[in-house]
C-alpha positions in Angstrom: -3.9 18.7 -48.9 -4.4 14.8 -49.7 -5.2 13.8 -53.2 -7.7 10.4 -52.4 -9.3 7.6 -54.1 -10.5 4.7 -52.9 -10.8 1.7 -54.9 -10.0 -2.3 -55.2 -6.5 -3.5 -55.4 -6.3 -6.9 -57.2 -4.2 -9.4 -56.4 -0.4 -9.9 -57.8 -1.2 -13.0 -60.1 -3.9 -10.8 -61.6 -1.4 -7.7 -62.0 0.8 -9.9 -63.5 -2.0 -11.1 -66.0 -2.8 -7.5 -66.7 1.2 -6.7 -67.0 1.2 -9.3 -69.8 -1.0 -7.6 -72.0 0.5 -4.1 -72.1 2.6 -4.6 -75.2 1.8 -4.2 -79.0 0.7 -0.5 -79.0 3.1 1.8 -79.6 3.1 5.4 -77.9 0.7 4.1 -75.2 1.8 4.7 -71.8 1.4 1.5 -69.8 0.5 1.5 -66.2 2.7 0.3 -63.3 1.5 -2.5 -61.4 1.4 0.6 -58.5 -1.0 2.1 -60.4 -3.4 -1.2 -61.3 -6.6 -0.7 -59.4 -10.4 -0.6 -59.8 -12.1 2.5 -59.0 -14.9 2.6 -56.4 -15.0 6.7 -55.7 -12.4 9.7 -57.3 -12.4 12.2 -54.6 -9.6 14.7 -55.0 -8.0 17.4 -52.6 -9.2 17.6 -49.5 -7.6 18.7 -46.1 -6.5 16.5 -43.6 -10.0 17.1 -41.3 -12.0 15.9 -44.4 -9.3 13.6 -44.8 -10.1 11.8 -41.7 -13.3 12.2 -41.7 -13.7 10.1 -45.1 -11.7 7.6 -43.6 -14.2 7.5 -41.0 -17.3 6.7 -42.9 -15.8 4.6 -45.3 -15.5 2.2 -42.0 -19.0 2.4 -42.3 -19.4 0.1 -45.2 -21.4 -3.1 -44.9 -21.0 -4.9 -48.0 -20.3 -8.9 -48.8 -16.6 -9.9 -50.6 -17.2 -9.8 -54.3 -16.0 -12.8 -56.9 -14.5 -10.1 -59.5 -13.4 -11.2 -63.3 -11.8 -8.8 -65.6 -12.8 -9.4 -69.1 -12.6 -7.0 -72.6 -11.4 -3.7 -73.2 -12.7 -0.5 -73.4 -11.6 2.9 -74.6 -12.1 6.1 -73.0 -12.1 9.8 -75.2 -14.1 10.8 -78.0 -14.1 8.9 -80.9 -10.8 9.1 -83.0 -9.4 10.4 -80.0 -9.1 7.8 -77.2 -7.3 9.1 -74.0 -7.2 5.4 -72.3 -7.5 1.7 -72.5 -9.4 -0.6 -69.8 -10.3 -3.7 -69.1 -13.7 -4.0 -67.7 -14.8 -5.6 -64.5 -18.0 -7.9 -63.9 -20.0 -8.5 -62.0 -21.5 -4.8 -62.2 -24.4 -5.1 -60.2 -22.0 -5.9 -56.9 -19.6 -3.1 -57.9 -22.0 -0.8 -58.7 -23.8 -1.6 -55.0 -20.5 -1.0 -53.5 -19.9 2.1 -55.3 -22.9 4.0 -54.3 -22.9 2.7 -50.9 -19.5 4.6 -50.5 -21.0 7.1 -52.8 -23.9 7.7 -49.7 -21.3 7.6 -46.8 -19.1 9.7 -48.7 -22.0 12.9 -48.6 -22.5 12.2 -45.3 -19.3 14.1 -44.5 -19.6 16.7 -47.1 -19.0 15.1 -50.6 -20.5 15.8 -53.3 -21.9 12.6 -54.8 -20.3 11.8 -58.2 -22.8 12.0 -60.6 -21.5 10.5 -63.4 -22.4 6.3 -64.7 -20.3 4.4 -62.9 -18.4 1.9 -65.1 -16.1 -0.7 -62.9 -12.4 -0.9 -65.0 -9.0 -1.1 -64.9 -7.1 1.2 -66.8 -4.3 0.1 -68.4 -2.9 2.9 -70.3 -2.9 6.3 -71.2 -2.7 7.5 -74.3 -1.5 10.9 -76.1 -1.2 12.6 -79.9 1.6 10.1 -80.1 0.3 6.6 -79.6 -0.6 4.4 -82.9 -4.2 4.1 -83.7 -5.9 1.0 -81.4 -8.2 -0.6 -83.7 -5.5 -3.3 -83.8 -5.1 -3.4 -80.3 -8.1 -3.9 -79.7 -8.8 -6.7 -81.7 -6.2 -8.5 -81.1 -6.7 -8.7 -77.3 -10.8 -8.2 -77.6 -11.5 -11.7 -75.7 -9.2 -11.1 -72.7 -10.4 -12.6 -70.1 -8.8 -13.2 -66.4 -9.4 -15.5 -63.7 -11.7 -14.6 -60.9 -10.6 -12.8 -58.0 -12.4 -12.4 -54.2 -12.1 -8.5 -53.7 -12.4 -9.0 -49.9 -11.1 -5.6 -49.2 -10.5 -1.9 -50.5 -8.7 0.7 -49.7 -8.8 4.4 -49.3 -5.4 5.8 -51.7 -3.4 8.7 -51.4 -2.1 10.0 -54.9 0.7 11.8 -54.5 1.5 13.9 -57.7 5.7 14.1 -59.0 7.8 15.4 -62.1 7.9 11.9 -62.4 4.1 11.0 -62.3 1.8 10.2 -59.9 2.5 7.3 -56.7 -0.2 5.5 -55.0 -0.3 4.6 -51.6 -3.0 2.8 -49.5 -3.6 4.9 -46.3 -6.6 2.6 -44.9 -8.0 -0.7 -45.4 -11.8 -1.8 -45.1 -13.0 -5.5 -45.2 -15.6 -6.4 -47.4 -17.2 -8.7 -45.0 -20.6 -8.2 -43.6 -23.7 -7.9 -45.6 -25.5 -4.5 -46.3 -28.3 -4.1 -43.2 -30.2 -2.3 -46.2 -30.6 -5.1 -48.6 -32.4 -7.5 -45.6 
């Protein structure tokens, strides 16, 4: 079975930039850079038929480069809970076009199409019982704000799951260079 994702891997400088800002809250647990990526599509276990096959039809994607800039944080869990920090990603219109164009060639090989809103992030860190409460955090570092990237690619990730965590690898590549035949 292969664990997948696909999603946007930003550049170094901008890992680094994100790197920076994973201090200051104690009990969080801080992403690696491995694990610093934006999320088109979670798609889980499959076997390695539906494997290639998703591989396949994520060639398919016809979608333009995209000028990303990460900017704010975000919190995810119920509230007095939080189970991890972000760091959101603009512009969402692009991001969210991208995502449901692999949403779409994603069901045509048997997917189900995720359902939830799709909010483009980074996460940061994850966060237990044991981390200090965030409000500070969060104000503190509430006007982040990165340089631009060009996302002119994305990848298609296997998650490989460890007594010492989970590692990342990107098993394909897809260019983001050719404009939807949709949207013209």
């Amino acid at each position: 079975m292969h664990r997948l994702f696909v999603a946007i891997r930003p550049p170094r400088a901008t890992r680094e930039m994100l790197i920076d800002l994973m201090e200051g809250l104690p009990g969080a647990r801080w992403q690696d850079d491995e694990h610093l990526h934006l999320t088109l599509r979670f798609i889980g276990e499959v076997d390695g038929h539906r494997a290639e096959d998703i591989a396949a039809a994520l060639g398919r994607v016809a979608h333009p480069p995209i000028e990303v800039t990460l900017s704010g944080l975000g919190r995810f869990g119920k509230p007095g809970r939080p189970r991890a920090l972000w760091v959101g990603a603009e512009p969402r219109a692009p991001l969210k076009a991208l995502h449901e164009q692999v949403n779409t060639l994603l069901s045509t090989v048997g997917l189900e199409p995720e359902r939830r809103a799709y909010l483009p992030h980074v996460t940061i860190a994850r966060l237990g019982s044991g981390t200090a409460p965030i409000d500070h955090y969060l104000s503190e570092n509430a006007g982040v704000a990165l340089p631009p990237f060009r996302a002119e690619h994305f990848g298609l990730f296997e998650s490989t799951l460890s007594h010492q965590g989970a590692s990342y690898a990107m098993i394909a590549r897809y260019p983001l260079d050719r404009a939807d035949p949709a949207a013209g």
